[in-house]
C-alpha positions in Angstrom: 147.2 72.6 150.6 149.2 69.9 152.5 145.6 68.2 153.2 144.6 68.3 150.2 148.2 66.6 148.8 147.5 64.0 151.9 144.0 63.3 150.4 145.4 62.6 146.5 147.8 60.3 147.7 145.1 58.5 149.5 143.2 58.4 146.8 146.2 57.6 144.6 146.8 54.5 147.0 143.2 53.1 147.5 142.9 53.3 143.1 146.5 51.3 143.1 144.5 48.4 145.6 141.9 48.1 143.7 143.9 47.7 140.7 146.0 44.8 142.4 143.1 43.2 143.4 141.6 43.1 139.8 145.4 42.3 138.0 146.7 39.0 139.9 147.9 37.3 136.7 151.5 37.4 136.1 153.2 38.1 133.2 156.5 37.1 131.5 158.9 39.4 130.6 162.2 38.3 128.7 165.2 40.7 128.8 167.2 40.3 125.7 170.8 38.2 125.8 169.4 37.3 129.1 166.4 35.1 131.4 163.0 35.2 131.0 161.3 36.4 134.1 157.6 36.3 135.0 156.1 39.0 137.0 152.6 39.8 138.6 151.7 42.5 136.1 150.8 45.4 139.2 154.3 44.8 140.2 155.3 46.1 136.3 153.0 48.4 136.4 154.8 50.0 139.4 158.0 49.2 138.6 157.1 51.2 135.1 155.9 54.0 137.4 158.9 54.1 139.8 161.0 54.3 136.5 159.5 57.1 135.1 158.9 59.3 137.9 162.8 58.9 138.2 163.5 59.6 134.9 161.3 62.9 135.0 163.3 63.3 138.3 166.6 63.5 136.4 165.0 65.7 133.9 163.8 68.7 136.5 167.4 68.8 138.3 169.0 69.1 135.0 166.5 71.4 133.7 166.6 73.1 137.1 170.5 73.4 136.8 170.9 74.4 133.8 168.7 77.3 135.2 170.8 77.8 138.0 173.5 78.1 135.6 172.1 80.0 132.9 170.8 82.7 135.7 174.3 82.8 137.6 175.8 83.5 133.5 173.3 86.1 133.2 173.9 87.9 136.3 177.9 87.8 135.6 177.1 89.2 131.8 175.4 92.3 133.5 178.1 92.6 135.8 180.7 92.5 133.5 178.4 94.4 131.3 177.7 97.4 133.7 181.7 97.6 134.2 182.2 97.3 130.7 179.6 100.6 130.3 181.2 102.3 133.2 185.3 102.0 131.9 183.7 103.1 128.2 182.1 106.0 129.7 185.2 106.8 131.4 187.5 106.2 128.7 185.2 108.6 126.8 185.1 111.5 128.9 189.1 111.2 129.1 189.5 111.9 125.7 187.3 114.3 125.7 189.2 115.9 128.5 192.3 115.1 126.1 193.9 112.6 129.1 194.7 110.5 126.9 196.2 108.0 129.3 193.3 107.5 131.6 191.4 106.6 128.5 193.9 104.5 127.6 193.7 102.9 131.3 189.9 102.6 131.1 189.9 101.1 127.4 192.5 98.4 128.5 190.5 97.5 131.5 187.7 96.9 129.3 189.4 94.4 127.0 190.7 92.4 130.2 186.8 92.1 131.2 186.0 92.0 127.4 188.3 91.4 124.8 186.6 91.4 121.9 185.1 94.5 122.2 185.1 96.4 118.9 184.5 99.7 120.3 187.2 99.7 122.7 189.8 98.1 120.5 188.6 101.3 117.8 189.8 103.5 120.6 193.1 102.4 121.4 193.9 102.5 118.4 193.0 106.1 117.3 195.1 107.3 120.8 198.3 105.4 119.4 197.5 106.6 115.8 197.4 110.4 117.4 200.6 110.1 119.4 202.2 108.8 115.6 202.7 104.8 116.7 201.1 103.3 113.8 202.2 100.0 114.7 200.4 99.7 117.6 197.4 101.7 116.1 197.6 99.0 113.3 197.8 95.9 116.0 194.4 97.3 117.2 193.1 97.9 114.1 193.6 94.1 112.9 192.5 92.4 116.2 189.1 94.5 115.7 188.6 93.5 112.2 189.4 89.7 113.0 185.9 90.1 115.7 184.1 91.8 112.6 185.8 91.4 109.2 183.0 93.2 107.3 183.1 96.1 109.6 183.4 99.7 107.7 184.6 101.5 110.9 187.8 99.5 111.1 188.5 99.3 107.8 188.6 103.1 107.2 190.2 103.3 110.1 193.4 100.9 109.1 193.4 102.8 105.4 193.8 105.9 107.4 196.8 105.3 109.5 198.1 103.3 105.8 197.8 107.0 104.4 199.4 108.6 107.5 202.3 106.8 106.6 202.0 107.4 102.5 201.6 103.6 101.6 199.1 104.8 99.3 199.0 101.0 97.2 198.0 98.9 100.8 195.8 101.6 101.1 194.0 101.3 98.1 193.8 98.0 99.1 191.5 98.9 102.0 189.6 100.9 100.2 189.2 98.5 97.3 187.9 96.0 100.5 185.6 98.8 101.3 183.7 99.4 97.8 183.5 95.4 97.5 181.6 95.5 101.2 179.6 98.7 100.1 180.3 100.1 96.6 178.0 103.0 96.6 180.0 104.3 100.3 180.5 107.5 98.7 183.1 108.6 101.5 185.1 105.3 100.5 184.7 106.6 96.7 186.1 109.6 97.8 189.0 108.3 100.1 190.4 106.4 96.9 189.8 109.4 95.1 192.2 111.5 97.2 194.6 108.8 96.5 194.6 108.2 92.8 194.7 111.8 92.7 198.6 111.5 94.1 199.4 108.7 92.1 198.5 110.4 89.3 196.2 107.9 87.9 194.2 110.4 86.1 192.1 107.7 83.2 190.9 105.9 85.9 189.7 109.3 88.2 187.8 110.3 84.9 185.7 106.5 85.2 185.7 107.1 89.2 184.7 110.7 89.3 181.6 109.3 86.7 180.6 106.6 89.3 180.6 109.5 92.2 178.6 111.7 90.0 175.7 108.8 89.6 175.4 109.0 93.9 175.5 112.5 94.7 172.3 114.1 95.2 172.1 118.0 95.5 172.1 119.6 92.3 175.0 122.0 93.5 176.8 119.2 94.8 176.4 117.2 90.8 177.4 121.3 89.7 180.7 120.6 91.6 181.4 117.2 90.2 180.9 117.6 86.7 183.4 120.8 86.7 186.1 118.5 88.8 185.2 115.4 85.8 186.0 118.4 83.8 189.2 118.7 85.4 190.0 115.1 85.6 189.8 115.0 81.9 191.8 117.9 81.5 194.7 116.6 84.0 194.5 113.7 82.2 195.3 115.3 78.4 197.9 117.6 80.5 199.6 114.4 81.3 199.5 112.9 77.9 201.2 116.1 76.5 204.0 115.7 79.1 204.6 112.2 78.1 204.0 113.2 74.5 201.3 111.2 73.8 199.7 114.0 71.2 196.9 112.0 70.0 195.4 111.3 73.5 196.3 114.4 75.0 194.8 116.2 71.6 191.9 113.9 72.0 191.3 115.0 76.3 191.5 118.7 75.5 188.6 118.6 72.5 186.7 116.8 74.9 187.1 119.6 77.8 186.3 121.8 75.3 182.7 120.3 74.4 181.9 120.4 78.2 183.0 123.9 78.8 184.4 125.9 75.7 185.8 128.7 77.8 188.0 126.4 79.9 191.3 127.9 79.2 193.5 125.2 80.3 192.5 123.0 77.7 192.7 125.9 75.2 196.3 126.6 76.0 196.8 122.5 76.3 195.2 122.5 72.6 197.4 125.2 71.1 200.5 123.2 72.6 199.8 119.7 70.9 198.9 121.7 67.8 202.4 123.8 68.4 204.3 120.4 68.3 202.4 118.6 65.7 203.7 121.6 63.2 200.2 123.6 63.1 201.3 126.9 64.3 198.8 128.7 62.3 195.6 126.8 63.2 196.9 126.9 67.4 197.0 130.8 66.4 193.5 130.8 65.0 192.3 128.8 68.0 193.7 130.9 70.5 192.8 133.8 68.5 189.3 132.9 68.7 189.5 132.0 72.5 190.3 135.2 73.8 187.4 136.8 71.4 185.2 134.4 73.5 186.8 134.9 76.7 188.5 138.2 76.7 191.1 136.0 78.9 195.0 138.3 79.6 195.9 134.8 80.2 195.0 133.6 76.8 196.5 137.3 75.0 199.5 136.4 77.1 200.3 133.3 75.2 199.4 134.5 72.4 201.9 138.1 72.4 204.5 134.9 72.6 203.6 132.9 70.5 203.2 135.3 67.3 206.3 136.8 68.6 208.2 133.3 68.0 206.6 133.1 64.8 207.9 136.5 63.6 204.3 137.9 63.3 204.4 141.1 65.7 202.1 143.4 63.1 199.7 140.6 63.5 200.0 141.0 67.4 199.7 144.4 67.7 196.6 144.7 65.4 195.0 142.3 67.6 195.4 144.7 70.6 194.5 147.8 69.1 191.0 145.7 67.4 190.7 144.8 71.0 191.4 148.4 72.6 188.8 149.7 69.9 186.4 147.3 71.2 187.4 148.0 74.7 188.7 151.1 75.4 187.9 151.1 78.8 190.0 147.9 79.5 193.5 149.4 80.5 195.1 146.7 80.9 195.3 146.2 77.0 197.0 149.0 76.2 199.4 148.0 79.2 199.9 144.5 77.1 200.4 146.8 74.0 203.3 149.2 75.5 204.8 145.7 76.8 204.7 144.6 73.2 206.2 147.9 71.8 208.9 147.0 74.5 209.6 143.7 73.8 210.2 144.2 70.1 212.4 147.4 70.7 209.6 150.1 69.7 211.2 152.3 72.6 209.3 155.3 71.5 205.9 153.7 70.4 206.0 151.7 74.4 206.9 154.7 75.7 203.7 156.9 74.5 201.3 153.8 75.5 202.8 153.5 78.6 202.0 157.2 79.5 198.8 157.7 78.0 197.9 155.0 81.0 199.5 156.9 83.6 197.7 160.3 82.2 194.7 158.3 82.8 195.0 157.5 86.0 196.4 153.6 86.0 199.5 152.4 88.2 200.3 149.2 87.8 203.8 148.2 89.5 205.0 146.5 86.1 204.3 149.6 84.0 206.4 151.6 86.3 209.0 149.1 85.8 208.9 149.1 82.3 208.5 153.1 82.0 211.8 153.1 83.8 213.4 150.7 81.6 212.6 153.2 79.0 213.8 156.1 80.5 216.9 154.4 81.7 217.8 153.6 77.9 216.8 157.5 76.8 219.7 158.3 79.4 217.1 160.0 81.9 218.2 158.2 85.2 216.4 160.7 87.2 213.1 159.9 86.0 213.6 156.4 85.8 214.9 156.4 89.5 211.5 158.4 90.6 209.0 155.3 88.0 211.3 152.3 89.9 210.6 154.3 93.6 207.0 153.5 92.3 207.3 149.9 92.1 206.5 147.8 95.3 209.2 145.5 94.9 212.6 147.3 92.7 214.7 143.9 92.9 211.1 142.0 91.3 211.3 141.1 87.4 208.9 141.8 84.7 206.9 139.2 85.4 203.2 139.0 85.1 201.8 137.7 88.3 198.9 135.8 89.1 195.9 134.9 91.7 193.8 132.3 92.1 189.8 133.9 92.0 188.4 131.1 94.4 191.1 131.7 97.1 193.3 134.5 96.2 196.5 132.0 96.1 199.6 134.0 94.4 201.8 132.9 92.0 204.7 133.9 89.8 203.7 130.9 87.0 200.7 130.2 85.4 198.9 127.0 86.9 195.8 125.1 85.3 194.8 124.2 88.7 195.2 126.4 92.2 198.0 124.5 94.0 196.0 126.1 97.4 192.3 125.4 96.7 192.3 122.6 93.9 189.9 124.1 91.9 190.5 124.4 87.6 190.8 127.3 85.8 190.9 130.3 88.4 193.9 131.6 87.8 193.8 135.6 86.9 196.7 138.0 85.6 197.3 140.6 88.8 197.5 143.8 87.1 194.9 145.8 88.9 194.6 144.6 92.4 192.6 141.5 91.4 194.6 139.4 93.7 194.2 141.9 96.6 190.2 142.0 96.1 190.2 138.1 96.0 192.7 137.6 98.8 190.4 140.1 100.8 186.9 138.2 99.3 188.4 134.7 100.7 189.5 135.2 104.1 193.1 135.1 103.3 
């Protein structure tokens, strides 16, 4: 190869002699704001040649350099990037391990080599989040979103640690930033959910609940939905009626009722605005009509009260021996019937209901109670001592109790939502062990 080089230049040389022999003239060459110079023109022609070799001499050592340089980069990025993989690795199997302070070690050392990095910065600040130092948590939080502002990760993750500390308005905020990133995010649609939900803000969880209900998929999933729209809507005439706004309220509960005409909440939320509004005998009718459709106890329950207020106890009582007639394998209606003999002082007419149950083989704790009530006023202390030895609980009242059927949750007052499980409309009277069976059914 070096022969061969020797041999071109030769070549190269001889081609250059005969040229100069050939190109004696000279030339004139003026320089601008200068002399004018003449000049054989093979001594140009070299000079031109000289020039540019050395100009394409300064081209390869800056191309050649930048190489250099962009190789020696490249080789520190995989350094830096191997120890970068290595801390993040560790950092991970620490909190795994729950040592939570040699993944705090391992995270930090990756910000010194990188500090922009999202992942590590994410990190740190779900360790100080967990150990309750939401300040710190936060600091992370914002230094990764100022890397990646449109990053999801981070900004659930700073609406989180916001709703650790029950600054539900900044955020909603976050969230708001979410939905205008991604509006379809369901999990951000549910996130702001969770937080209208304790605000209260019940007309605009009716439009959000309608927006979720458009994105989920499953049919059992769109099942669930619907019934909680239905309870948004519900919540929301519950609401009205507290504030006594009668006309929206009235307006909510009629529109439960077209969705679901069983829903009893919105029945008993009906019958209320109707009760102040002055229409005593059309809330009545309606909940008359209700329990034919629903057989509810809760439903009857209200209504014993209600037609009790109103000085109507014959109408009552027909109403529970139409319904024992129809039913006469439902105890607990003649159980509601002695109450009613009770509560309006039919001592003798309670007292014959009450034990044509216990001949048939029913104990309920709050018919014990109210047989010894009886018996106590009849002067027979004995007896009444032996019905209250019956009762679980001799110091309880006579209350009707309740249970939730999704969750078995027990309660002393009737709820239109489980305070436990969330869902509408489960709550059951507890007269014959309902709340056992349920409690059993759900774990509890």
């Amino acid at each position: 190869m070096g022969k061969l080089s020797i041999f071109i230049f030769v070549l190269f040389l001889a081609g250059l002699a005969v040229f100069a022999i050939y190109n004696q003239e000279v030339t004139t060459i003026k320089i601008p704001f200068s002399d004018v110079y003449e000049i054989p023109k093979f001594a140009l022609i070299l000079l031109s040649i000289v020039v540019g070799a050395f100009v394409m001499l300064i081209v390869f050592a800056i191309r050649d350099t930048k190489k250099f340089i962009d190789n020696w980069q490249y080789q520190k990025r995989q350094r830096q990037e191997i120890k970068v993989q290595a801390l993040y690795a560790k950092a991970l199997n620490a909190i795994l391990a729950l040592n939570e302070e040699t993944a705090r070690e391992a995270l930090e050392g990756i910000l010194t080599e990188e500090p922009d990095h999202i992942d590590a910065l994410l990190r740190l600040g779900e360790i100080f989040a967990s150990r309750g130092d939401f300040q710190k948590a936060t600091s992370y939080y914002q230094k990764a979103r100022a890397v990646s502002p449109q990053n999801l990760q981070t900004l659930f993750a700073i609406e989180g640690v916001l709703e650790k500390q029950g600054r539900w308005s900044e955020a909603l905020k976050y969230v708001e930033d979410l939905l205008d990133i991604d509006e379809d995010n369901l999990t951000a649609l549910y996130r702001k959910r969770g937080m209208l939900e304790k605000q209260g803000r019940w007309d605009d969880l009716v439009l959000l609940q309608k927006a979720i209900i458009k994105l989920v998929q499953g049919e059992k999933e769109k099942k669930e939905e619907q019934d909680r729209l239905t309870g948004y809507k519900y919540e929301y005439g519950r609401d009205s009626l507290e504030n006594n706004q009668l006309e929206k309220a009235k307006k909510a509960f009629k529109t439960v009722l077209r969705l679901n005409k069983d829903f009893i909440p919105a029945t008993l939320g009906l019958a209320e605005v109707m009760l102040r509004e002055g229409e005593s005998e059309e809330a009545v009718n309606l909940l008359e009509k209700s329990y034919e459709s629903t057989t509810s106890k809760i439903i009857l329950a209200r209504l014993e009260d209600l037609l009790i207020s109103l000085g109507e106890p014959s109408r009552l009582i027909s109403i529970y021996k139409n319904s024992i007639s129809r039913n006469p394998n439902d105890l607990a209606i003649r159980f509601f019937l002695g109450k009613v003999f009770y509560r309006l002082e039919m001592i003798d007419d309670a007292f014959e209901t009450l034990s044509e149950m216990e001949a048939l083989g029913l104990s309920y704790p709050e018919m014990h109670h109210l047989l010894g009530n009886i018996l106590l006023r009849r002067n027979q202390a004995e007896k009444a001592a032996r019905e209250y030895l019956r009762v679980i609980d001799v110091k309880k009242s006579l209350t009707l109790p309740y249970c939730c059927s999704q969750c078995g949750f027990h309660a002393d007052e009737w709820s239109g939502r489980c305070p436990d499980c969330r869902q509408w409309d489960t709550f059951l009277l507890n007269l014959d062990g309902t709340c056992s069976v349920m409690a059993s059914a759900a774990g509890v």
